[in-house]
C-alpha positions as CSV (number, residue, x, y, z in Angstrom):
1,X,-116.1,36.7,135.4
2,X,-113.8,36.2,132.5
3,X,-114.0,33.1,130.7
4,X,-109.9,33.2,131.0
5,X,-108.0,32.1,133.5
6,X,-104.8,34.3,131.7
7,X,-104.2,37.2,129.5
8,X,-101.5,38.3,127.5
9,X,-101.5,40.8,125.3
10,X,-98.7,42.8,123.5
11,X,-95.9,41.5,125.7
12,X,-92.4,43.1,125.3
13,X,-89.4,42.2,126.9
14,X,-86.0,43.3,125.9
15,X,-82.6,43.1,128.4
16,X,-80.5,45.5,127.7
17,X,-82.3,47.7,126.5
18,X,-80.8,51.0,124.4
19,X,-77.3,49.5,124.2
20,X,-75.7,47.8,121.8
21,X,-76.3,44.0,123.2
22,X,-80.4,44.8,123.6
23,X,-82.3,41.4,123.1
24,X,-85.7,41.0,122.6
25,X,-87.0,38.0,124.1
26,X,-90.4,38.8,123.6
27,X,-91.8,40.9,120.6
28,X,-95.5,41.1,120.9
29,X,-96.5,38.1,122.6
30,X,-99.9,37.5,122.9
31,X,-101.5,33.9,124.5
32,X,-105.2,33.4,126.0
33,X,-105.4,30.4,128.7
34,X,-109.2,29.0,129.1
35,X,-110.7,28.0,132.5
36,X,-110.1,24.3,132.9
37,X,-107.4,24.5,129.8
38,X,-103.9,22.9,129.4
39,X,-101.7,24.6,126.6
40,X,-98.1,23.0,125.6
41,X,-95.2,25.6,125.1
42,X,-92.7,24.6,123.2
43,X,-89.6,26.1,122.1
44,X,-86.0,26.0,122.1
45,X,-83.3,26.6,125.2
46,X,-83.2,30.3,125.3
47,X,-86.7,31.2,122.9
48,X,-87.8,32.4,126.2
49,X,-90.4,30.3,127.5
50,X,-88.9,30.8,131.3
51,X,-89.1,34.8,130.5
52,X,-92.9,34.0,129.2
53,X,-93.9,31.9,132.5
54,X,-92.4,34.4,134.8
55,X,-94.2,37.7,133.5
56,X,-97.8,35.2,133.1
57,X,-96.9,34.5,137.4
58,X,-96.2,38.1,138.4
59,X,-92.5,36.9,139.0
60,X,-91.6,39.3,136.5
61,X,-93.2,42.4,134.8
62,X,-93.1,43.5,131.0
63,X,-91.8,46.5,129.6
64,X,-95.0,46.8,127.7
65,X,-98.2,44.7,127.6
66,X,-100.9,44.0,129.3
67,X,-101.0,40.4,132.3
68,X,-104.5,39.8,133.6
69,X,-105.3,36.6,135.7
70,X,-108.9,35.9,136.2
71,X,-110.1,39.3,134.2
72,X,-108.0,41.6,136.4
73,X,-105.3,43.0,134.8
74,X,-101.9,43.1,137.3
75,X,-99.8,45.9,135.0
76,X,-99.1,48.3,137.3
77,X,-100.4,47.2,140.6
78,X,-97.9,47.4,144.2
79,X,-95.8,44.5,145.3
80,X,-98.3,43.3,148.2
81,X,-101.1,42.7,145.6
82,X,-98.6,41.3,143.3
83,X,-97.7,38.7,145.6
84,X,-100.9,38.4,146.9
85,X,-102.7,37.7,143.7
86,X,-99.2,34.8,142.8
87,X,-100.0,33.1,146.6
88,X,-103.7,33.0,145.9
89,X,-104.3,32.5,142.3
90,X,-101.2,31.2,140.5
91,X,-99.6,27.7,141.0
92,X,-95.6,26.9,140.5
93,X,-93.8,23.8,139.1
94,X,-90.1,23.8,138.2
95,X,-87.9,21.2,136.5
96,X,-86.9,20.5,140.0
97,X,-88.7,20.5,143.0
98,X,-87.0,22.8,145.0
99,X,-88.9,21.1,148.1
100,X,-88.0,22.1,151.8
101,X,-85.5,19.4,152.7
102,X,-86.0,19.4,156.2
103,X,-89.5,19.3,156.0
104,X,-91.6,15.9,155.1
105,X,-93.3,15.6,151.8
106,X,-96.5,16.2,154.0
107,X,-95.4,19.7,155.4
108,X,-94.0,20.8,152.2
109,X,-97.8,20.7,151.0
110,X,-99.2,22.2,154.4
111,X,-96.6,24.7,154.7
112,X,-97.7,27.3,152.4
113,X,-101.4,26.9,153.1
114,X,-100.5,27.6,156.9
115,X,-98.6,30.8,155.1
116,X,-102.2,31.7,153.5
117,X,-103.8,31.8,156.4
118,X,-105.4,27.8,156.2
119,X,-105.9,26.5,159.5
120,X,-103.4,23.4,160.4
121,X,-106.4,20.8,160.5
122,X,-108.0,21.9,157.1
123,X,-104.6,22.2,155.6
124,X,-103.5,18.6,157.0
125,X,-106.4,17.2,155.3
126,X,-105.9,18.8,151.9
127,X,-102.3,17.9,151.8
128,X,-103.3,14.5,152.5
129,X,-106.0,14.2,149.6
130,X,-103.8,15.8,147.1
131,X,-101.2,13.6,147.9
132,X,-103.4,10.6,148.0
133,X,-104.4,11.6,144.6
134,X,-100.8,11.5,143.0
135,X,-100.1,7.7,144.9
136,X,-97.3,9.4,147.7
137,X,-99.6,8.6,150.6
138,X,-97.6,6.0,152.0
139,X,-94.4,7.9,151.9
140,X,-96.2,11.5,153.4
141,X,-94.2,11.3,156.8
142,X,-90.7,10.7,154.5
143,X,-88.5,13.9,153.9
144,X,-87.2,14.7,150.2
145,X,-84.0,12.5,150.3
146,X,-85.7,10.0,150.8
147,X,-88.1,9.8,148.0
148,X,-87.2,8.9,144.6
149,X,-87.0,11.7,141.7
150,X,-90.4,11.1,140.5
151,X,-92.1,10.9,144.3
152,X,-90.5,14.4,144.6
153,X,-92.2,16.1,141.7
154,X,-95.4,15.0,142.8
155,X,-94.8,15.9,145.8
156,X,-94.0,19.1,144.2
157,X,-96.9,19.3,142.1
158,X,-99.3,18.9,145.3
159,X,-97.2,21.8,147.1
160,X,-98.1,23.9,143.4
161,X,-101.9,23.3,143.9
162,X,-101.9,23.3,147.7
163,X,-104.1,27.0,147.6
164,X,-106.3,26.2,145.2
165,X,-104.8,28.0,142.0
166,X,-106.7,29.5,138.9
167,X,-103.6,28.8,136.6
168,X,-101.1,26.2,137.3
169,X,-97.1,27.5,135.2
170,X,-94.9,24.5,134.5
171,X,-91.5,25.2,133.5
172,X,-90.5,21.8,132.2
173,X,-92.2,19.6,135.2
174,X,-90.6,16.1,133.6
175,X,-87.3,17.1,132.5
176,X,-84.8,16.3,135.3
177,X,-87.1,12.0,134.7
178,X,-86.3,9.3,132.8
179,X,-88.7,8.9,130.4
180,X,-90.8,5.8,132.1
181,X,-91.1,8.2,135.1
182,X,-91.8,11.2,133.1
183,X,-94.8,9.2,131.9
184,X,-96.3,8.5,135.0
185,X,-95.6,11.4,136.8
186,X,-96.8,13.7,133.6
187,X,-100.2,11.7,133.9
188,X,-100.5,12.3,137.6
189,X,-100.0,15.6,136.8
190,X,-102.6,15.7,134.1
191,X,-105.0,14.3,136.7
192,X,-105.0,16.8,139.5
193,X,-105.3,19.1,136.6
194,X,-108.5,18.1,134.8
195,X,-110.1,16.7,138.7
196,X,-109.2,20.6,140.1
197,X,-110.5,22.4,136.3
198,X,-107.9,25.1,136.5
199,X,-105.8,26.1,133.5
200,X,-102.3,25.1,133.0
201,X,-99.5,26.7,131.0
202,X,-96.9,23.6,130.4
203,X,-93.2,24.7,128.8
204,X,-91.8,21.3,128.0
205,X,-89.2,20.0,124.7
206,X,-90.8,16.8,124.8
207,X,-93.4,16.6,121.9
208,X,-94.9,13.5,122.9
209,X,-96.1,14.9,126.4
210,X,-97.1,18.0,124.7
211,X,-99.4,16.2,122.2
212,X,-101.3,14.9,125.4
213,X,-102.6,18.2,125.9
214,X,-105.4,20.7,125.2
215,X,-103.7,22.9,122.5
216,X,-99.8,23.5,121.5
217,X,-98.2,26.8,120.9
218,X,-94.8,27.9,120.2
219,X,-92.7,30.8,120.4
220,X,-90.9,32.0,117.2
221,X,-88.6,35.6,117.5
222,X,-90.7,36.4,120.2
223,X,-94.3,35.9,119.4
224,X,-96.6,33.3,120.5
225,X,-97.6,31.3,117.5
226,X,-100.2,28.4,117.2
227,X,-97.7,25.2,116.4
């Protein structure tokens, strides 16, 4: 078994490509995630962090490069292993929580275990733990509007690790907070990772947060670059 939870190696992305407006938002990029590792990505709006997370979860695919999750490389393989390998092994958190709103906060985390083939019980159970675990227990029967911001993203961050993830993609997971709230929910988030020991591949601006981390990279014109 591979000592990496993800692989990137060589990663080119260009839109456009051959005419006159091509952009390369990746040139080469290379990044290795540990097993039980949390990695900072910083850049600027537009460096193409979002481009980066979505090729490392199978949500998009390179034009050239290699993605392996786990040791087994994903270039190349059909849609129904692509999306089973992102259901099984690869968690998602967004700037927002894009949770079901007419669902409560403890369905939104049972939901897509039932979709993994979990049975209700066991799946009950776990969504009540993992939400136990980020302090939302008393509000698991509430729906979405009814929670505050940062309820929602932990909430959110239960649903990412509901099937048991190898790598856990954050695309900015604090930025729609206010800072005080950032803080706590960053540190729940920090929790569940280090309890569960899977990797995690933050994108945030916010320095501060980043710091709190395993190891910081950065992208510069395309390539991954230790900051």
């Amino acid at each position: 078994m591979s000592d990496f939870a993800l692989e990137l190696a060589g990663i080119e992305k260009c839109y456009n490509r051959g005419k006159p407006s091509e952009v390369y938002v990746l040139h080469g990029a290379t990044l290795e995630v540990k097993r039980g590792e949390v990695v900072a990505l910083v850049a600027p709006s537009g460096a193409g962090k979002s481009t980066l997370l979505h090729i490392a979860g199978l949500l998009d695919t390179p034009d050239e490069g290699s993605v392996a999750l786990g040791g087994r490389n994903m270039v190349g393989l059909g849609d129904k292993a692509r999306t089973e390998a992102r259901r099984n092994d690869v968690g998602f958190i967004y700037q927002f929580h894009h949770l079901l709103p007419e669902f409560t906060a403890m369905e939104n985390v049972v939901i897509p275990q039932l979709a993994n083939g979990v049975p209700k019980a066991e799946a009950e159970v776990r969504a009540r733990d993992l939400l136990a675990h980020v302090g939302v227990s008393p509000r698991a029967n509430h729906r979405p509007a009814a929670l505050s911001g940062g309820e929602q993203q932990r909430v959110a961050f239960c649903r990412a690790l509901a099937n048991q993830p190898k790598l856990l993609l954050a695309d900015e997971p604090t930025g729609n907070l206010d800072p005080a709230t950032s803080d706590q929910v960053f540190g729940a988030l920090m929790a569940l990772v280090r309890e569960t020991g899977l990797a995690a591949l933050i994108a945030t601006h916010n320095m501060e947060l980043a710091a709190r981390m395993d190891r910081v990279v950065r992208l510069d014109k395309g390539r991954v670059v230790t900051s």
